[in-house]
Residue, then its C-alpha position, 0 to 999 in steps of 0.5 A: x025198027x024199034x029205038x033203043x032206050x038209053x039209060x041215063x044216070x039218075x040225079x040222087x034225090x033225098x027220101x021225104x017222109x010223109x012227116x016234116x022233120x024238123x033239126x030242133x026236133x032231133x037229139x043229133x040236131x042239138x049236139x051239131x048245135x054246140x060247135x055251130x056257135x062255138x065257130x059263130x062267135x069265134x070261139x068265145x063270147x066277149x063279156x068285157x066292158x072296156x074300149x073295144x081297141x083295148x079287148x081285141x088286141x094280139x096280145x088279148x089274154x088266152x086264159x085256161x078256161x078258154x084253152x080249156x072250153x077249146x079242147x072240149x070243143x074241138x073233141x066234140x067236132x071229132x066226135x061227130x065227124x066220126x059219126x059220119x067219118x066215110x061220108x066226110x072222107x068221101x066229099x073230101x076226096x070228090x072236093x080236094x080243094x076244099x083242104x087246100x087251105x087248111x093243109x097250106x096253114x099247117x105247112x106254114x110251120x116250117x117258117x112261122x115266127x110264132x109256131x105255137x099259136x100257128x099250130x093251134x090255130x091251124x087245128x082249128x081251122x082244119x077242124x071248122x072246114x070239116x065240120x061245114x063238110x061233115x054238116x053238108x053230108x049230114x043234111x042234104x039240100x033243104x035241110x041243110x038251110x034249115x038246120x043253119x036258120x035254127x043255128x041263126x035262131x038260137x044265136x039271135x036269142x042269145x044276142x037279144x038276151x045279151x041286150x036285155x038282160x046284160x046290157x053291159x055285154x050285148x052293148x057296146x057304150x063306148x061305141x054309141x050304144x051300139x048293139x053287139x049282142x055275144x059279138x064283142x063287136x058291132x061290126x062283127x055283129x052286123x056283118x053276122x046278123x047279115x050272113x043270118x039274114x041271107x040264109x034266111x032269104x033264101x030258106x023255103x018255109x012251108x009249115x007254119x012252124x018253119x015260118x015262124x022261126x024263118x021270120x024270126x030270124x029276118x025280123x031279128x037279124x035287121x034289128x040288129x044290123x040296124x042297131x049295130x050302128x055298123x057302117x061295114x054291115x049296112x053297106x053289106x046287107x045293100x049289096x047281098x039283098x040287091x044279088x039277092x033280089x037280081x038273082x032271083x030277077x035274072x032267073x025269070x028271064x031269058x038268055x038275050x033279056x040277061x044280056x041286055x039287063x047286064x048291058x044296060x046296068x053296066x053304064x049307070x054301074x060305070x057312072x055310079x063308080x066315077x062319081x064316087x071316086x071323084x068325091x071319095x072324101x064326101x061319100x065317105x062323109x054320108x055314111x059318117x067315116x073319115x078319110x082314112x076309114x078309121x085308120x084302116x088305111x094307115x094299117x095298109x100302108x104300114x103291113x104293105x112293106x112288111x108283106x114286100x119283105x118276106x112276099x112268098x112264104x109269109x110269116x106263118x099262119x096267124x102268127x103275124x100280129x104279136x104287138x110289139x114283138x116282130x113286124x106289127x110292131x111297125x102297125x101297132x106304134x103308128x096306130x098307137x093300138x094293139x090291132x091283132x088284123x090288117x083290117x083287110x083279109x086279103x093282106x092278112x092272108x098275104x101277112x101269113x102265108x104269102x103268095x103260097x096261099x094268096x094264089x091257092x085261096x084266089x083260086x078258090x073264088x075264082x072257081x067258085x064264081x065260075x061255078x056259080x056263073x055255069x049254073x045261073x047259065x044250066x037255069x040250076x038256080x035252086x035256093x041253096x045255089x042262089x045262098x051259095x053264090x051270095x055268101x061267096x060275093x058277100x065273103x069276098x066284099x066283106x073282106x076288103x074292109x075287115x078279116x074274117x078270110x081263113x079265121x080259125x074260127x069264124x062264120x064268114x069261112x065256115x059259110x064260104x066253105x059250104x058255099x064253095x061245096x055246094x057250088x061244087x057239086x051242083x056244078x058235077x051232078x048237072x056235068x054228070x047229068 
């Protein structure tokens, strides 16, 4: 009796022509280029020289070149998301949670204390969310990863320009020399120059070109997080480089050996965490920060109320921090600086749009740590998967001490995003095979 075949679905593989391509080689390349370091440095770069309390500030000036150079660039990302508007409708609609956000900051609305800034800043981050969509379908797998190292690139030559050639943008003298190259800020800077360095790990070179532009930016982006001085960057770049590497490690090994591994990290982790919370004061003494993690904690303790008043709804999205005007008013005169961010993307997060978008955004992680967990156990380790799941880690650890969660404009999101997306969909192709 003869067996009968059954067909099974066929995963989607990419055509590989015979010539490598290259995105610095393709005009359409270039023109993703522009708004990839639009959304990089956050929208514009810094080119004051002043104290860096006194240039990012809630009240910082929003001038007519600046609206000016947003509307253009914002064009631009509606234009290419055009070229491309079924396949960005179509992830949308496999990937609903994906708008989740973006959707839940344009509803803000209907509460925020500054409708006007909550509504352009809402455009913008709808904008940024399906721009990353609209490059995941643009560049399938490995071109994706090339595409973001040729972005890193063009971004790191533009901060070493910065130092070389004006010394007084790309370095901060205010702040020890510090490197900032078209940041503004180091611990911007570094923590960038640290996202640069993972895209970079994880980027599988094969030619001698794409070794060069790969090693170009690993060598540069250390630089930088070096240079930078950046307390926040250094403990960051520690923390991704040991996923990193133990992901890689774990994907060696057996079923029983990762248990055991985990079993036997767990007690030193254990130890490692007492201790430093038995002697908080001296370890924060070895990296050179005071008690109060440079007043972060008299932030905390001063929004903490102002989310207790208004819990649920928030006050609207990135409308918060108007200095003196409204509830900063509390941080603002206890610091004695114009902070525009509560130091902490998660209390931001609750700041504007409260327990209505905390719980959705936790969702989001926590599903993509899921995810991420599914594919470590189905051995779908592939080196896009392996960023992914760092990225969302070093997202979400970044944002314990600094805000780049949800930021209209922002890389930390843009990454997360495309993070969240290629962990969605690794998970479904291995479900559906």
């Amino acid at each position: 009796m003869s067996s009968l075949a059954i067909a099974q679905p066929a995963r989607f593989e990419p055509i590989v022509t015979a010539r490598q391509i290259y995105p610095w080689t393709e005009v359409h390349a270039w023109l993703d280029l522009l708004p990839m370091l639009f959304i990089t440095v956050g929208g514009w770069i810094q080119a004051g020289t002043g104290p860096v309390a006194f240039r990012f500030t809630a009240l910082a000036e929003d001038s007519l070149e600046r609206r000016l150079v947003r509307i253009a660039f914002s064009l631009l990302i509606v234009l290419l998301i055009s070229t491309r508007f079924k396949r960005v409708m179509e992830l949308c609609r496999r990937e609903r949670a994906i708008l989740v956000m973006p959707a839940i900051a344009f509803i803000s609305l209907l509460w925020s204390q500054n409708r006007g800034h909550t509504l352009a800043d809402a455009i913008n981050l709808a904008l940024s969310t399906l721009f990353a969509v609209y490059l995941y379908g643009r560049y399938p797998n490995k071109r994706l990863l090339s595409f973001l190292v040729f972005a890193a690139g063009i971004t790191l030559l533009m901060c070493l320009a910065s130092v070389i050639v004006t010394p007084s943008v790309g370095i901060d003298s205010f702040q020890q020399d510090a490197w900032r190259g078209v940041f503004g800020q180091r611990n911007n800077c570094a923590v960038v120059c640290v996202l640069f360095l993972l895209v970079s790990l994880h980027y599988q070179s094969r030619t001698l070109t794409e070794r060069m532009v790969r090693g170009g930016v690993l060598v540069v982006s250390s630089v930088f997080i070096l240079m930078s001085g950046s307390r926040t960057g250094w403990l960051l770049a520690g923390l991704t480089l040991a996923l990193t590497f133990g992901l890689r490690l774990i994907q060696r090994m057996g079923s029983l050996d990762r248990i055991v591994l985990l079993v036997g990290l767990t007690l030193p982790f254990a130890i490692l965490i007492g201790l430093v919370a038995l002697n908080f004061n001296q370890a924060l003494a070895l990296i050179g920060k005071d008690p109060t993690l440079t007043q972060r904690t008299v932030i905390w303790s001063e929004v903490i109320p102002s989310i207790a008043e208004r819990p649920f709804q928030g006050y609207g999205y990135s409308a918060f921090w108007m200095g003196l005007n409204g509830e900063s008013e509390r941080a603002v005169l206890a610091t004695g600086w114009m902070e525009g961010q509560a130091q902490d993307g998660y209390l931001d997060v609750l700041l504007g749009l409260g327990v209505v978008g905390f719980v959705p955004l936790c969702w989001m992680f926590c599903r993509g740590l899921v995810q991420a967990w599914r594919t470590i156990q189905a051995n779908a380790i592939a080196p896009q998967i392996q960023l992914a799941i760092v990225l969302l880690i070093a997202v979400m650890a970044q944002n314990i001490g600094e805000t780049s969660i949800l930021l209209p404009l922002g890389i930390p999101w843009f990454y997360a995003v495309l993070a969240f997306l290629i962990l969605a969909f690794a998970t479904k192709d291995a479900e559906v095979l």
